[in-house]
Biopython code that builds the backbone (N, CA, C, O; Angstrom):
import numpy as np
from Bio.PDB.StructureBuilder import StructureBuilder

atoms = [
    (1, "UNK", "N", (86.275, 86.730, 82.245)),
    (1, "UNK", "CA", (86.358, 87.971, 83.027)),
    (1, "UNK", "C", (87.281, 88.973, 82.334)),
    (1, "UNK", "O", (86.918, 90.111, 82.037)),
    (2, "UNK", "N", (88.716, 88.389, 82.052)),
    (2, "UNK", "CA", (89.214, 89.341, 81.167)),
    (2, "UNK", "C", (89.022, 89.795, 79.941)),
    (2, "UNK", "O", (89.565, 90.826, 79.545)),
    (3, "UNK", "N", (88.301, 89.137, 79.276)),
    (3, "UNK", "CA", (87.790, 89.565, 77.991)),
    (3, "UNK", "C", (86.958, 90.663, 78.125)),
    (3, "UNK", "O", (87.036, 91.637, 77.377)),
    (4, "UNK", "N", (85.927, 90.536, 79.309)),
    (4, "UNK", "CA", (84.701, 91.493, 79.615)),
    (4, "UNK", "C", (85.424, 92.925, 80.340)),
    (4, "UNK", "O", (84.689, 93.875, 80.609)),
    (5, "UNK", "N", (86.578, 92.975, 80.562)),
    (5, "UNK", "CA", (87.586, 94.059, 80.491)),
    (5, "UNK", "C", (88.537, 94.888, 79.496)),
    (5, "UNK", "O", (88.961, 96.038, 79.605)),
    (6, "UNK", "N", (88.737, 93.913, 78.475)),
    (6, "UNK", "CA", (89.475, 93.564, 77.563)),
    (6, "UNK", "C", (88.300, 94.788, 76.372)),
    (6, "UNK", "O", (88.712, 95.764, 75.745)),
    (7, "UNK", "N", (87.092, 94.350, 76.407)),
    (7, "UNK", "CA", (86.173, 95.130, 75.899)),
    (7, "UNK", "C", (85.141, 96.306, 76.292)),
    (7, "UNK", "O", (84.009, 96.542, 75.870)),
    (8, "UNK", "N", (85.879, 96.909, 77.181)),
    (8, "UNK", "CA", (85.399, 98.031, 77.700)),
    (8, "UNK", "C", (85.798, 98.983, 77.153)),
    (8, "UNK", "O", (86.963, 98.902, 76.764)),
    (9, "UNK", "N", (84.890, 100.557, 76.818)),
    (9, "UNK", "CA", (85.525, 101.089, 76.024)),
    (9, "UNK", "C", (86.036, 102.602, 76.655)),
    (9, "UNK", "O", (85.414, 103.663, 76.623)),
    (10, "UNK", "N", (87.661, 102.267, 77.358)),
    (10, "UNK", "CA", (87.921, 103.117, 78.264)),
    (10, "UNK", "C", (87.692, 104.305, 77.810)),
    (10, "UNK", "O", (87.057, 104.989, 78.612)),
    (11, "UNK", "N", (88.031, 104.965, 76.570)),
    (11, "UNK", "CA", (88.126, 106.331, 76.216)),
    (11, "UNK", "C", (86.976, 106.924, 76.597)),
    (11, "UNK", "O", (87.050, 107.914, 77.324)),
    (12, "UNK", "N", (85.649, 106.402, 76.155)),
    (12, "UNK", "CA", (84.105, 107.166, 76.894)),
    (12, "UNK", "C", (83.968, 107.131, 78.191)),
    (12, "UNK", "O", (83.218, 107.933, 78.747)),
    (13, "UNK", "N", (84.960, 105.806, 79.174)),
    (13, "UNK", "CA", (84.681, 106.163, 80.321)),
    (13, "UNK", "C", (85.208, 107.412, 80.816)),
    (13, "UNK", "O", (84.490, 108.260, 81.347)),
    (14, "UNK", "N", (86.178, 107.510, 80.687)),
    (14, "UNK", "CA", (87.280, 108.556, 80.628)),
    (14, "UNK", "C", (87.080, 109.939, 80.544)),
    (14, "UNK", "O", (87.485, 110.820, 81.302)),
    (15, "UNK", "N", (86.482, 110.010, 79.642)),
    (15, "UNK", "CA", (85.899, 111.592, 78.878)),
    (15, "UNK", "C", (84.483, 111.640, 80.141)),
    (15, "UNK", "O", (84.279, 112.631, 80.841)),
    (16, "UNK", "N", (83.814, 110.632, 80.192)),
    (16, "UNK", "CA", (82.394, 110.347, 80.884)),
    (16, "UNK", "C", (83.171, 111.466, 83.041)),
    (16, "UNK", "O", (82.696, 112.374, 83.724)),
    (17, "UNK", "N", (84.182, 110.763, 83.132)),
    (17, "UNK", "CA", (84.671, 111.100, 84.462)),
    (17, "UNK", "C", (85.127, 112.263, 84.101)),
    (17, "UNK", "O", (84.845, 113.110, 84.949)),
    (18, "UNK", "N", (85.849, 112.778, 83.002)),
    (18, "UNK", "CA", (86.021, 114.260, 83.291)),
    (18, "UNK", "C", (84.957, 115.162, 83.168)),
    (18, "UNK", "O", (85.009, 116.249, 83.742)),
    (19, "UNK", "N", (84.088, 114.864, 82.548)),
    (19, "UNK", "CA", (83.031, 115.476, 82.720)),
    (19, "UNK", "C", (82.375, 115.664, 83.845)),
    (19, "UNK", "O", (81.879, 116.757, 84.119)),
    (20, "UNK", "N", (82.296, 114.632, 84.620)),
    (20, "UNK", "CA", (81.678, 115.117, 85.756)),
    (20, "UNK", "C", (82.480, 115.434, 87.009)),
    (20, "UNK", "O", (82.036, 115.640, 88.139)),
    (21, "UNK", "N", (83.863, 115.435, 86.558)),
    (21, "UNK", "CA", (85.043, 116.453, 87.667)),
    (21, "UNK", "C", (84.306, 117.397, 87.674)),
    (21, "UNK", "O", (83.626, 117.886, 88.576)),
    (22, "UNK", "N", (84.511, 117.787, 86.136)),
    (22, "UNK", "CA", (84.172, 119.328, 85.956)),
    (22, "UNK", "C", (83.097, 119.859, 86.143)),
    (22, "UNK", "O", (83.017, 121.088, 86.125)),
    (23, "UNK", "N", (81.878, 118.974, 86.394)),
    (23, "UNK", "CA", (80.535, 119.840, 86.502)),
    (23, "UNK", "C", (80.149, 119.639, 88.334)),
    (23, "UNK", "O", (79.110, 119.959, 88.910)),
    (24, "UNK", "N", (81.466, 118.969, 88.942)),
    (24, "UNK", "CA", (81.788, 118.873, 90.315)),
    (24, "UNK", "C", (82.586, 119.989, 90.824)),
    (24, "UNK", "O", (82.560, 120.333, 92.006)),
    (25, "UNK", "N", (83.426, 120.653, 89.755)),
    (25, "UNK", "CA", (84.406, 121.157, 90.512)),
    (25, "UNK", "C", (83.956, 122.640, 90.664)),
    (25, "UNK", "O", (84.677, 123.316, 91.398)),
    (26, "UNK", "N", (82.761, 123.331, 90.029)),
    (26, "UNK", "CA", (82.260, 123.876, 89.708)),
    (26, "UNK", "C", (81.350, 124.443, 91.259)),
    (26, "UNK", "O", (81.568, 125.481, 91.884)),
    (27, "UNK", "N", (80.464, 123.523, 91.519)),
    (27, "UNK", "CA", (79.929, 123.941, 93.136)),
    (27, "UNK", "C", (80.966, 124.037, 93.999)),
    (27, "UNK", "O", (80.929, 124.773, 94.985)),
    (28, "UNK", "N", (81.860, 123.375, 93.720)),
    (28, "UNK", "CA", (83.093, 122.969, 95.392)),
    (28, "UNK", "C", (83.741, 124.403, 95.236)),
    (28, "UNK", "O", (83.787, 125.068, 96.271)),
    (29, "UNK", "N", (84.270, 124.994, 94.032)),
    (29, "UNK", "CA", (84.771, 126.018, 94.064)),
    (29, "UNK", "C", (83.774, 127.359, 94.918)),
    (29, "UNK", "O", (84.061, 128.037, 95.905)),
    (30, "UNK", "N", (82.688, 127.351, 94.148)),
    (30, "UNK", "CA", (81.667, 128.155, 94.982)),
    (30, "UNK", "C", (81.753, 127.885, 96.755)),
    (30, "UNK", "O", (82.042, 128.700, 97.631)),
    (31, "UNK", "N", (81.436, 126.638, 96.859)),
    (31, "UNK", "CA", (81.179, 126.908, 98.106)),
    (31, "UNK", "C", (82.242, 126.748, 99.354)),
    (31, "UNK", "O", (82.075, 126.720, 100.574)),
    (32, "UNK", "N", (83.657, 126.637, 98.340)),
    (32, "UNK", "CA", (84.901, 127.014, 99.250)),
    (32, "UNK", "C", (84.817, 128.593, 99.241)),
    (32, "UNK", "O", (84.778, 129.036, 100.389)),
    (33, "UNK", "N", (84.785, 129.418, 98.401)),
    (33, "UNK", "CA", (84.991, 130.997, 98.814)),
    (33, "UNK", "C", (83.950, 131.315, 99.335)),
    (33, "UNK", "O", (83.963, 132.438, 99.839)),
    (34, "UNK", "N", (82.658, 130.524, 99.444)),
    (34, "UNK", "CA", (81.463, 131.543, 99.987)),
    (34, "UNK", "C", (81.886, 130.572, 101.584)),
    (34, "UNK", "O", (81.355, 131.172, 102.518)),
    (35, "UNK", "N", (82.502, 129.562, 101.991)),
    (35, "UNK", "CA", (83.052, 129.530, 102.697)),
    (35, "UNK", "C", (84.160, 129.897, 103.772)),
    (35, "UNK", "O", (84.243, 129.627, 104.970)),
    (36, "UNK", "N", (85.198, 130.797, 102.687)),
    (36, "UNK", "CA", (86.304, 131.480, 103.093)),
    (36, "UNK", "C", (85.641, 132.798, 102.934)),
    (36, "UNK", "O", (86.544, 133.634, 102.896)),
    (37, "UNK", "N", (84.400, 133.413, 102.815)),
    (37, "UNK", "CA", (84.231, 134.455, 102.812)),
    (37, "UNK", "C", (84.551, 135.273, 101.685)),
    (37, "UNK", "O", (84.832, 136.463, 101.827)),
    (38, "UNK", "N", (84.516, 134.534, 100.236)),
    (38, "UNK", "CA", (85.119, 134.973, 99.141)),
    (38, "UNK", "C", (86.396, 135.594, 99.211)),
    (38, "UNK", "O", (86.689, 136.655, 98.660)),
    (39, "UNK", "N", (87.446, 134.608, 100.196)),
    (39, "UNK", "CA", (88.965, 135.143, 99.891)),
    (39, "UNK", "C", (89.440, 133.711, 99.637)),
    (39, "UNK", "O", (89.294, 132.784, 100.434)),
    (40, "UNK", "N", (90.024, 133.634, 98.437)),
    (40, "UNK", "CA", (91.245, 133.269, 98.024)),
    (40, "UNK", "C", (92.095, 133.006, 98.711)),
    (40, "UNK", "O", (93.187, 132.681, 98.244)),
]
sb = StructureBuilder()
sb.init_structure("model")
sb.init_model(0)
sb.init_chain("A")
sb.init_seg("    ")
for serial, (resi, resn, name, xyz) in enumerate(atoms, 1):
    if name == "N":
        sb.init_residue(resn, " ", resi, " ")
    sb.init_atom(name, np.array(xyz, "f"), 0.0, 1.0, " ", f" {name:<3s}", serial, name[0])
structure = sb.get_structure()
């Protein structure tokens, strides 16, 4: 079991999750101001 951890290759997971923060954070932003009525 730890080996099959041991060989995971965190850095692509890593890069893999910020990537999709960012192509997340992207609608949420939209649809908080078209929520707040486009105020800040």
């Amino acid at each position: 079991m730890f080996d099959a951890l041991a060989n995971i290759n965190w850095e692509v997971i890593f890069q893999l999750l910020s990537v999709g923060l960012i192509m997340l954070a992207g609608p949420i932003v939209i649809f908080v101001l078209a929520f707040r009525n486009g105020d800040m």
